[in-house]
N, C-alpha and C positions, 0 to 999 in steps of 0.2 A: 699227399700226406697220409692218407686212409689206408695206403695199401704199404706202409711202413711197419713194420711190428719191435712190437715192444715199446709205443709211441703212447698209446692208454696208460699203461703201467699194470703193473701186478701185484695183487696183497696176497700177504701168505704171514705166517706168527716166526715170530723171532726172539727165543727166549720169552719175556715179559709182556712184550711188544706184537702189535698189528704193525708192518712194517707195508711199504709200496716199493717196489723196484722199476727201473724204469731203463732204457736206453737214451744218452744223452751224446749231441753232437758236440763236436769238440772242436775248436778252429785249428789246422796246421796239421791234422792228420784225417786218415782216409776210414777206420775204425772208429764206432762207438765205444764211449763208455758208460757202464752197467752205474746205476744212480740206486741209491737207496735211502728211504726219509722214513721217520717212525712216525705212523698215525693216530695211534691213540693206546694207552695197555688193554690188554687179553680181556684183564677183570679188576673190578673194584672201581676206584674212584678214575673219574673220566673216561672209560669206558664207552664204547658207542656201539651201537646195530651196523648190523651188516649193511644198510644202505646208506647209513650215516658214514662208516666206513668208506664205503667205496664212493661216495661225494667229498670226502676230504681228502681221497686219494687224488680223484679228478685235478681239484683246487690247487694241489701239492705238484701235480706233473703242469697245469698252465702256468705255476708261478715260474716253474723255471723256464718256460719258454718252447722247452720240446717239440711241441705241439702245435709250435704256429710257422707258419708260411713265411715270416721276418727271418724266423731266426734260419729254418731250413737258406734264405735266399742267402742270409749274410756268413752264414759259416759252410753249408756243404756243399753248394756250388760252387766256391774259391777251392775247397779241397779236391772235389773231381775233377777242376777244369785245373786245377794246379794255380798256384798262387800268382795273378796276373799283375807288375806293376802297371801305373799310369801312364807311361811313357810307351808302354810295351802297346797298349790298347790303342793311343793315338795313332801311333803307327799303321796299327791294322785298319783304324776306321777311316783315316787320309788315305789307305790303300784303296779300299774300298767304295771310296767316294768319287777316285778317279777312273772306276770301272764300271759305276751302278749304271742302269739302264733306266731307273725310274727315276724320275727327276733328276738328272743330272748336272752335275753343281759345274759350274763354269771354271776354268781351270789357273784363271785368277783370281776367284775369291780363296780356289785349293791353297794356292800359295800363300796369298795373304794370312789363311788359318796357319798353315806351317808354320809361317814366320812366326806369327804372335806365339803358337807351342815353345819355338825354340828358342826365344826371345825371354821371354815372360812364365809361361806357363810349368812349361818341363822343368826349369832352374828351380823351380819352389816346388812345386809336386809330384814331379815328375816318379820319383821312390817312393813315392804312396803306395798301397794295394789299392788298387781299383775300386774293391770291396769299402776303402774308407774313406773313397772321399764321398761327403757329403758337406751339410751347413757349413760345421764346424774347419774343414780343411779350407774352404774358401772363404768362409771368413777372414783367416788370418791372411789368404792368397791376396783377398779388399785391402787389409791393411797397408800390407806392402807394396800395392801397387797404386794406392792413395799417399803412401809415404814421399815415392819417386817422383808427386806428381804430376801422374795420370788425369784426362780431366773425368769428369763423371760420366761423359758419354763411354769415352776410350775405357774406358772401367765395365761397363753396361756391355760394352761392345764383345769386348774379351774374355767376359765370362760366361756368353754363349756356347764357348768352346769348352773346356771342361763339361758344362752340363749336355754339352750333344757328345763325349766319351765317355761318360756313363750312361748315358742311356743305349749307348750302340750294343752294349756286352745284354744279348740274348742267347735264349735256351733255344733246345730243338725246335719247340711251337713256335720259338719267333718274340715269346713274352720279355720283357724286360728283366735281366735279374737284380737290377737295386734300382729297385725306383723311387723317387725320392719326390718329395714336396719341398720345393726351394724356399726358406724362407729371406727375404731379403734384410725385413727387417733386424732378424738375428745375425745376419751377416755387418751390417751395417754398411750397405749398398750406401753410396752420394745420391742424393735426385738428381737425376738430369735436369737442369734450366734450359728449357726452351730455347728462352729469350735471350741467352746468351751462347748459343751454339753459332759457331764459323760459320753462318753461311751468306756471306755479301752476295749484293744484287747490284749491276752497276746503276749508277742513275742514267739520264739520257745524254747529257753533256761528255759523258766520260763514253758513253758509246761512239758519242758523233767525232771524238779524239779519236779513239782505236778505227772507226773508221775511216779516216783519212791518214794511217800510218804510213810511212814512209817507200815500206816493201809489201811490192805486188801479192806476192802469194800469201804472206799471212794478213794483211789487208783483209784479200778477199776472204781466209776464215775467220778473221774477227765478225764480217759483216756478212755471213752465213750464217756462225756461230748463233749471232743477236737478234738476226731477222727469220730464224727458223728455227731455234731451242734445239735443234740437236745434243746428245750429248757427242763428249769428243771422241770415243771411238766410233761413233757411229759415223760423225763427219768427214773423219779423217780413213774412212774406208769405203767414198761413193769412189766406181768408176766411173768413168764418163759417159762408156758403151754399155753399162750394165744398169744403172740406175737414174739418170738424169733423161727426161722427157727432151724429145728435139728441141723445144723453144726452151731448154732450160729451166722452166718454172714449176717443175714437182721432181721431189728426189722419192726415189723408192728406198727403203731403207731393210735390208736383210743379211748384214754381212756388219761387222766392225771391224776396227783395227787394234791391237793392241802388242807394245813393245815394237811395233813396224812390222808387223804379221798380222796377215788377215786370218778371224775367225768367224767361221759361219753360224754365227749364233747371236743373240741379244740381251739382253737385260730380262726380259720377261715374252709373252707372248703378245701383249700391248703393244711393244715396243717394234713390231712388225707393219710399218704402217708407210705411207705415202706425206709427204711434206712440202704444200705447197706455197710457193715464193710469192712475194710481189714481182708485179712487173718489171719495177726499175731494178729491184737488186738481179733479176733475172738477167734482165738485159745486161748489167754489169756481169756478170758471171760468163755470160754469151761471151762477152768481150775479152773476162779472162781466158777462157777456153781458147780463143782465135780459132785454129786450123786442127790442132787436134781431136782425134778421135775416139780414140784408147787410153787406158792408164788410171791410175788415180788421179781425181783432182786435183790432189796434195800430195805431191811425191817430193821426193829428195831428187836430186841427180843421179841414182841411181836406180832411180824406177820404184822402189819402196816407199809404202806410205813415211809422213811425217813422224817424227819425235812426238808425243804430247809433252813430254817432260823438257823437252828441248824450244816446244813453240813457248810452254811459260817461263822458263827461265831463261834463253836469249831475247827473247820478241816480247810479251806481254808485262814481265814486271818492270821492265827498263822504261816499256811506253808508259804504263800505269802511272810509275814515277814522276815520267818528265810529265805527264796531266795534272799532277798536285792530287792523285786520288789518296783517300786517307778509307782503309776497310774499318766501319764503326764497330767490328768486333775485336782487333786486335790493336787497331793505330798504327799500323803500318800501310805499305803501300802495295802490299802483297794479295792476291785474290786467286783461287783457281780455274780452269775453264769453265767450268758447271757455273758460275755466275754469269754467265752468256746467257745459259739456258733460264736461268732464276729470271733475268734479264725479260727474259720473252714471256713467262709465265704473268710475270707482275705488271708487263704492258699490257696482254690482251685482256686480263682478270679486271684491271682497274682502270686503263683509260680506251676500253673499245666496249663494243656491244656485241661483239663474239659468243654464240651461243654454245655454252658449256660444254658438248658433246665434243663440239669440234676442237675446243681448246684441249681437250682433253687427249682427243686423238691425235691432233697436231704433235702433241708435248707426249705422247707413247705414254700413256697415263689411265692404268685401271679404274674402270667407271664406280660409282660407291651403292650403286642402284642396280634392280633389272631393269629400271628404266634408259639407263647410260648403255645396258646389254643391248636394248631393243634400239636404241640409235641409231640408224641405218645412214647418216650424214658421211661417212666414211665411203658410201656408193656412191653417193649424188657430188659427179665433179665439178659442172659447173656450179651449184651452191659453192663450195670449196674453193674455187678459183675467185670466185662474187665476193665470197668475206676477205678472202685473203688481199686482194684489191683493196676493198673498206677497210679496214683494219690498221692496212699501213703496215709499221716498226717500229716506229715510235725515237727513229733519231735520223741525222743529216748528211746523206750518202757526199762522196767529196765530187764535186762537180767537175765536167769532162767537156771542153769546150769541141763542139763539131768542127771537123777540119776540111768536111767530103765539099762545103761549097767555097772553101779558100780557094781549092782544088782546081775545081770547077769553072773559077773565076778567073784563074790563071791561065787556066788551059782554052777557054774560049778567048781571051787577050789575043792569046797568041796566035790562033788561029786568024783575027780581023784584021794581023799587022802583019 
């Protein structure tokens, strides 16, 4: 702003008058306009001194704004960078978020932000200037998406997006040029309730249902799912030769699946972690696997991982159903796979003596301490094998009658006859 001229103002007589002239931005064009304010008469009544003068010139050029960094951001960097809408900016900042190098945003949450832009967002603000949106534009964006509806999380959720495209519109330094202080209250944001957020946990009864379902392969990831808190792309992206220990009993986890495409990447850098089984779901796991060597755990017939959207809407809400489950957050009998994992969180937390660290690594769960940092439980595998044993799962695997001494009993018959 310093090195702008004409930005102090200038006194000089005008007629009657001590007059200030000034240089003033103007929004929608790329030239100043020349400002002029009378400060006080030449002579006689009212009258002031030259330094009195030129302190009320000061006064006269901040009231109108000239002078501050607000008003340069809000009006002359729209005119040089040319008048940008909101729609135009999402654009470039979704372009750019599937190219950055630093932190790189997972390429379905990319979409997921899309959506909601093109859904929600663009239809109501999309023909804003960049430049305005602030409280006031989202505000009205709360209303109507409280009108439709929405609950207060999905409210909360969605208007992350708006405030991360204005903040993306930087200068050469990289500064922000509308930076804003969100006020929610003015907006008239909903509070999120906690206590009343979707997220069922199954009990143990309705585990030991899903575990004795009918069909082998989703069976065995219900009773994956619940005895090891995976989430589902994680689950649904173990090979057999790339991540599961010979005896079955620890999965490596560094790859998901998602849409039936594997991606090398996870949830966070927690979520890179070793997961290990009890014996007996191991040994069942052994027993699904039989002879193969290769592949996904959970394939289709065609060598591709699973649906997740297909294991819960053919397999999980039909079983859920016929169990009498009732989710105490909606009353229906609907639930999504993440309550496997909830599942596991709230067995080890509350009926085991699992010491924190582990549950926390177990479940790919950033520690809240440098104490949870310095936890080194994630090296020590027999510790890890030792609780995972104690521990248990906390429901009733379907029982599997041995057949190896019917066998056995037949076959030496026949031998003595």
């Amino acid at each position: 702003m310093s090195r702008r001229t004409g930005q102090d103002g200038h006194i000089e007589p005008s007629g009657k008058w001590w007059v200030v002239r000034w240089w003033q931005d103007v929004p929608g064009q790329y030239e100043r306009r020349l400002m002029r304010a009378k400060i006080c008469p030449i002579s006689g009544p009212g009258s002031l001194s030259k330094s009195a003068r030129q302190r009320r010139a000061r006064e006269i050029v901040a009231q109108s704004g000239a002078d501050t960094v607000d008003h340069f951001n809000k009006v002359v960097q729209p005119t040089k960078l040319g008048v940008v809408m909101f729609r135009e900016q999402a654009s470039r900042w979704l372009e750019h978020l599937r190219t950055r190098k630093r932190k790189p945003v997972a390429p379905g949450t990319i979409e997921d932000w899309e959506r909601t832009l093109n859904n929600w967002i663009n239809p109501n603000i999309g023909d804003c200037p960049i430049s305005d949106v602030g409280n006031g534009v989202l505000k009205g964006l709360v209303a109507k998406m409280a009108e439709k509806g929405l609950s207060a999380k999905t409210i909360e959720n969605y208007l992350q997006i708006p405030k991360m495209v204005v903040a993306s519109v930087t200068d050469a330094e990289g500064n922000q040029v509308y930076p804003r202080k969100w006020n929610h209250a003015f907006m008239d944001m909903p509070i999120v309730d906690e206590s009343k957020q979707n997220r069922p946990s199954f009990p143990s009864e309705i585990m030991t249902g899903l575990a004795n379902y009918r069909k082998p392969r989703e069976r065995m990831v219900f009773i994956v799912g619940g005895g090891g808190g995976l989430r589902i792309g994680e689950l649904l992206g173990i090979e057999i030769d790339k991540h599961l220990s010979s005896d079955r009993s620890t999965i490596t986890l560094n790859q998901k699946a998602r849409h039936c495409k594997v991606e090398d990447r996870l949830k966070n850098a927690s979520a890179f972690r070793q997961v290990d089984l009890h014996p007996e779901i191991a040994r069942l796991l052994k027993e699904f696997i039989g002879t193969r060597t290769s592949g996904f755990l959970f394939q289709s017939k065609n060598g591709k991982p699973l649906s997740s959207s297909n294991l819960i809407r053919r397999h999980l809400h039909p079983a859920l159903k016929k169990l009498g489950y009732v989710n105490p957050y909606t009353g229906d009998h609907k639930a999504g796979n993440h309550a496997f994992r909830r599942f596991r969180n709230t067995y080890l937390k509350n009926e085991t003596a699992c010491p924190k660290g582990l549950r926390d690594y177990w479940l790919g769960h950033k520690g809240d301490s440098m104490d949870d940092l310095y936890d080194m439980v994630k090296h020590n595998v027999p510790l890890r094998k030792k609780w995972a044993q104690e521990c248990g799962f906390g429901f009733e695997l379907p029982s599997v009658v041995p057949n190896v001494p019917k066998i056995t009993e037949k076959t030496e018959a026949a031998k003595a006859a």
